[in-house]
PANU-112123 format. One line per field, with one value per residue (C-alpha): residue number from 1; residue in one letter; chain; x, y, z. Coordinates in Angstrom, 2 decimals. Layout:
pos c(NUM:...);
code c(A:...);
unit c(A:...);
u c(X:...);
v c(Y:...);
w c(Z:...);
! end
This chain:
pos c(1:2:3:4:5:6:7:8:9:10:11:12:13:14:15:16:17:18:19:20:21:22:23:24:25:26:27:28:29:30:31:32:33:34:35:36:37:38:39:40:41:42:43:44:45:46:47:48:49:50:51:52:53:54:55:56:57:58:59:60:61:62:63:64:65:66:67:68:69:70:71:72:73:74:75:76:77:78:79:80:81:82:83:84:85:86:87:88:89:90:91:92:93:94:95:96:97:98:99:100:101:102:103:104:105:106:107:108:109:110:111:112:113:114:115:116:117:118:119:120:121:122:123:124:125:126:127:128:129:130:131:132:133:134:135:136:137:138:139:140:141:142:143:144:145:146:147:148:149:150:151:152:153:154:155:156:157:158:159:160:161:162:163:164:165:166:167:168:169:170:171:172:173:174:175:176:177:178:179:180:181:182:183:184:185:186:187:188:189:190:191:192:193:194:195:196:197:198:199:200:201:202:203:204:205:206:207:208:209:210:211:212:213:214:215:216);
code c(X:X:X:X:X:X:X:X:X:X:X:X:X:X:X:X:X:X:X:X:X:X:X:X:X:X:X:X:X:X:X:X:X:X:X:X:X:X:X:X:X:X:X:X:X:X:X:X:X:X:X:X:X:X:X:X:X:X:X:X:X:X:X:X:X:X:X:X:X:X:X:X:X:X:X:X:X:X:X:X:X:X:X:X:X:X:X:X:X:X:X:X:X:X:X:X:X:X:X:X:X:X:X:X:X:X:X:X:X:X:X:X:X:X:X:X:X:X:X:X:X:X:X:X:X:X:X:X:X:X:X:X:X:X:X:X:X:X:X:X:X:X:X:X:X:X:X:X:X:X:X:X:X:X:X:X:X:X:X:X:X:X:X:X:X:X:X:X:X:X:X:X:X:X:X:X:X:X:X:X:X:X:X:X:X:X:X:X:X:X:X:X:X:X:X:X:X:X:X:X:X:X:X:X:X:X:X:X:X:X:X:X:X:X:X:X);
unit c(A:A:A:A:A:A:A:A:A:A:A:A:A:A:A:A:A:A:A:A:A:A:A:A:A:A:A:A:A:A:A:A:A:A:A:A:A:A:A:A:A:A:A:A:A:A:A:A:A:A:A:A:A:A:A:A:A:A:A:A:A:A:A:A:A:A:A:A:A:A:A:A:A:A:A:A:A:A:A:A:A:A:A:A:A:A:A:A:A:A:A:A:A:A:A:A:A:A:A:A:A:A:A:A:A:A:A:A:A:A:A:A:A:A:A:A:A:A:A:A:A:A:A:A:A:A:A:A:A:A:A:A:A:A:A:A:A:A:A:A:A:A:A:A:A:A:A:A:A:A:A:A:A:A:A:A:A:A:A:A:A:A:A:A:A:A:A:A:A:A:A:A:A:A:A:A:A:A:A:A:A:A:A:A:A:A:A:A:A:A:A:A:A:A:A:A:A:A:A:A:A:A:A:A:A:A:A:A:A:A:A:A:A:A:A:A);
u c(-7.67:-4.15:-2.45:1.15:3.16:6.77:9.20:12.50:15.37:17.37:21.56:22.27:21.92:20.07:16.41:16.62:16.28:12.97:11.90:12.33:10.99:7.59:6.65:8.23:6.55:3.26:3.93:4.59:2.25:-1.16:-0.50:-0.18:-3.52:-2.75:-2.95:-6.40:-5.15:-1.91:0.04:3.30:3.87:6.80:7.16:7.03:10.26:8.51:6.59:3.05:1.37:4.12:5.06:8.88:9.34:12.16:13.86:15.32:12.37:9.15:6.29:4.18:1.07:-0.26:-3.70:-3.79:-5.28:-2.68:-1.03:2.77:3.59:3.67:6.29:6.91:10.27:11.29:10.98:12.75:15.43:15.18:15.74:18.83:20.21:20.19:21.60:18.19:16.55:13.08:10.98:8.02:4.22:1.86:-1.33:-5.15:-7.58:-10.55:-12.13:-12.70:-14.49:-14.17:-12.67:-9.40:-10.16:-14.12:-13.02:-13.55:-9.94:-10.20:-13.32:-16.87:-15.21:-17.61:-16.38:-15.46:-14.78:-14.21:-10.26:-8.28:-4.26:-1.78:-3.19:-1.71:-4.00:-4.15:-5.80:-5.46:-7.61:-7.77:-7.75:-9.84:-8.17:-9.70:-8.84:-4.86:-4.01:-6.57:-4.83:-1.76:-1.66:-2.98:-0.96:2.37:0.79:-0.40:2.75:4.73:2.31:2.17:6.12:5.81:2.12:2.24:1.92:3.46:5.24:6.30:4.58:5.27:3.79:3.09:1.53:0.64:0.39:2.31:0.03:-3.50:-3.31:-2.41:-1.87:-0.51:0.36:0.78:1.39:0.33:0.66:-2.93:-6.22:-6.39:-3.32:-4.54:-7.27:-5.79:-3.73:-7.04:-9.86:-8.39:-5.02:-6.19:-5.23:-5.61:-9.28:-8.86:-8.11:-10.60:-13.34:-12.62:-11.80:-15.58:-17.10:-15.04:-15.24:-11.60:-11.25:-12.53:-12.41:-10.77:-10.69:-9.97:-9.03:-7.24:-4.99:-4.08:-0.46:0.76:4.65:6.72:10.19:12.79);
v c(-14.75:-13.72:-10.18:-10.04:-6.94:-7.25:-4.24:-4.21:-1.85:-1.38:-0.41:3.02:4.60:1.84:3.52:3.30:-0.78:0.25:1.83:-0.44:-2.99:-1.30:-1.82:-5.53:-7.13:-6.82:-9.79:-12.76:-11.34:-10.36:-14.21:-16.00:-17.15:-17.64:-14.10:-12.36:-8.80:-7.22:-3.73:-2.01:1.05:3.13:4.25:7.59:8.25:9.30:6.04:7.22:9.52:11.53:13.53:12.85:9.45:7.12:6.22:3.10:1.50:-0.59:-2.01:-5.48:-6.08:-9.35:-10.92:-14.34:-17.98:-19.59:-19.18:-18.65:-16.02:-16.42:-14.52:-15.51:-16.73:-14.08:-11.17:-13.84:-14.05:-10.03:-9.43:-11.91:-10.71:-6.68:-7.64:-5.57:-5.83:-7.90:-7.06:-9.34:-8.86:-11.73:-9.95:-12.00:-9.28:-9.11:-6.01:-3.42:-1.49:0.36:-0.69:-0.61:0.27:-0.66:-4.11:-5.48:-7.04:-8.97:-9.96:-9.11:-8.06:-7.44:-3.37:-4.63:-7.92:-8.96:-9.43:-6.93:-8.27:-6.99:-5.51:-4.07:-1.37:-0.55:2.66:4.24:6.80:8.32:11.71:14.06:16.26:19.66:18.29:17.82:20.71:20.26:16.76:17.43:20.83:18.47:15.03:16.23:16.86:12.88:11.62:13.59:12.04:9.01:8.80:8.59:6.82:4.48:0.58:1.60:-1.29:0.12:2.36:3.26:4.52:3.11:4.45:3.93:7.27:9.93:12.77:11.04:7.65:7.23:4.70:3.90:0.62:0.75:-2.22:-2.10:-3.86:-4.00:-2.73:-0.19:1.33:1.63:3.46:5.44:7.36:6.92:8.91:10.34:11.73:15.64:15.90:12.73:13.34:16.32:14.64:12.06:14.75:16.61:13.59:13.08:16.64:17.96:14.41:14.64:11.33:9.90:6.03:4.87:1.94:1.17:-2.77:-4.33:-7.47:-10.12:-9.90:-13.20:-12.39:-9.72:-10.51:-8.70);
w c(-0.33:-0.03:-0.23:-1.04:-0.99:-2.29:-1.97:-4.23:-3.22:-6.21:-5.00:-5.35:-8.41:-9.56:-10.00:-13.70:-13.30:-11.11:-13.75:-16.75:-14.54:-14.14:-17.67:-17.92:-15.00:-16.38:-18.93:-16.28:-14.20:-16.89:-17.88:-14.15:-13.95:-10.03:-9.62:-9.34:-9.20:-9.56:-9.11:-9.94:-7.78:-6.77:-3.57:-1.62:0.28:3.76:4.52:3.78:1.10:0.02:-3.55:-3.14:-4.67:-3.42:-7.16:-5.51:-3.81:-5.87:-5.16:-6.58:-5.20:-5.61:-4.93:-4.26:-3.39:-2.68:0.55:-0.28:-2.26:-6.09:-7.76:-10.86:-12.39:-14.43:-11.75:-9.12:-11.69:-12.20:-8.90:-8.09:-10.69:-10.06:-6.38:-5.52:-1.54:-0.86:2.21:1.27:3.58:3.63:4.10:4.94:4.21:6.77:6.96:4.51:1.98:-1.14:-5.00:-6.81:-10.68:-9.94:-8.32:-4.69:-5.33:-1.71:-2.83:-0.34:3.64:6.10:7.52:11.24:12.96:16.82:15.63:17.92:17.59:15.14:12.05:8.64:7.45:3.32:2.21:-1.19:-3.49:-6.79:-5.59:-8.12:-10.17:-8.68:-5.12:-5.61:-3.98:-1.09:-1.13:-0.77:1.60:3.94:4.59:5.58:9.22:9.24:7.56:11.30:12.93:11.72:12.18:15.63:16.65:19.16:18.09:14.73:13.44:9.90:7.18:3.39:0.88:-2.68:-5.61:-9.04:-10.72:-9.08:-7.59:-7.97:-7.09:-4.01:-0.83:2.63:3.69:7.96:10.43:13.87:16.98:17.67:16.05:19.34:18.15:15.22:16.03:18.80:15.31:13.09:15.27:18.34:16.34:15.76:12.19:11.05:12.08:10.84:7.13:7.49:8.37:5.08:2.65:3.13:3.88:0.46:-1.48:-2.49:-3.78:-7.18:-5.98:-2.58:-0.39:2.86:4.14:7.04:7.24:9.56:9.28:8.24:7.74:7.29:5.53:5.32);
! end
């Protein structure tokens, strides 16, 4: 199983073709039978969870077999076309837990291995309605944080509904890195401690990568 994550930076004032593109993209890509999963999500200007979204940037999601990316034609064509920016992640999942709309998408992960090198982390949630402002009080201390973690590669954040659903996307040079910033970071703690404690979140899911490229 394959994970591909495929941002497109529009040019400058060019977020309307972001958005048009969100609702055409789902025809070559509902009929690829090559692809197992799918998502369209904008992006969050700040490079994690954030409520400011970044009109230019977009995000596809693909879940895979094969292993090169398969984009089909018509969003290839899309995006030479635009002149838009592709920074494309080749993802093997290998650790994880958790759904995505009631599916294990990366089909059944065990939740740890012996892998310690470089590692791409994915976590998103449907945060519950009555928890939004809980929510969202609390990540702009992680998304400082975050900024400036040691062993952090790169980070954004994607998202398919604006407000509720949710998710961070975070490369690391190694899994200790990773979770130096996860469980000895104070707030991120912090966050973890009450995402569970207060059951913020409706449906989440947490799984780690073997980064196999990053493009830019």
């Amino acid at each position: 199983m394959i994970c591909t994550l495929v941002l497109v930076r529009y040019p400058k004032y060019g977020g309307f073709l972001g958005v048009l593109s969100m609702a055409l993209f789902h025809f070559p890509l509902f009929f690829n039978k090559k692809i197992s999963f799918y998502k369209l999500m904008g992006c969050g200007k700040n490079g994690t969870f954030d409520k400011n979204p970044d009109w230019n940037q977009w995000a596809i999601l693909l879940v895979h077999e094969s292993p090169s990316p398969i984009i089909p034609a018509f969003i290839s064509h899309w995006i030479q076309f635009f002149k838009a920016q592709v920074s494309t992640f080749t993802l093997q999942p290998i650790e994880g837990h958790g759904t995505w709309d009631g599916k294990e998408v990366f089909g059944k992960l065990p939740k740890q291995t012996d892998y310690e090198g470089s590692i791409a982390v994915l976590t998103r949630a449907t945060i519950r309605l009555s928890k939004l402002k809980d929510f969202w009080s609390n990540v702009d201390g992680v998304t400082k944080q975050m900024a400036g973690a040691e062993g952090l590669i790169t980070s954004l954040g994607i998202g398919e509904v604006p407000f509720i659903k949710q998710a961070t996307l975070s490369v690391w040079k190694s899994k200790a890195d990773m979770k130096n910033f996860a469980y000895k970071m104070h707030e991120h703690a912090d966050v973890i401690r009450k995402t569970k404690k207060e059951d913020w979140y409706k449906e989440e899911m947490f799984v780690r990568f073997i980064p196999l490229e990053l493009k830019k």
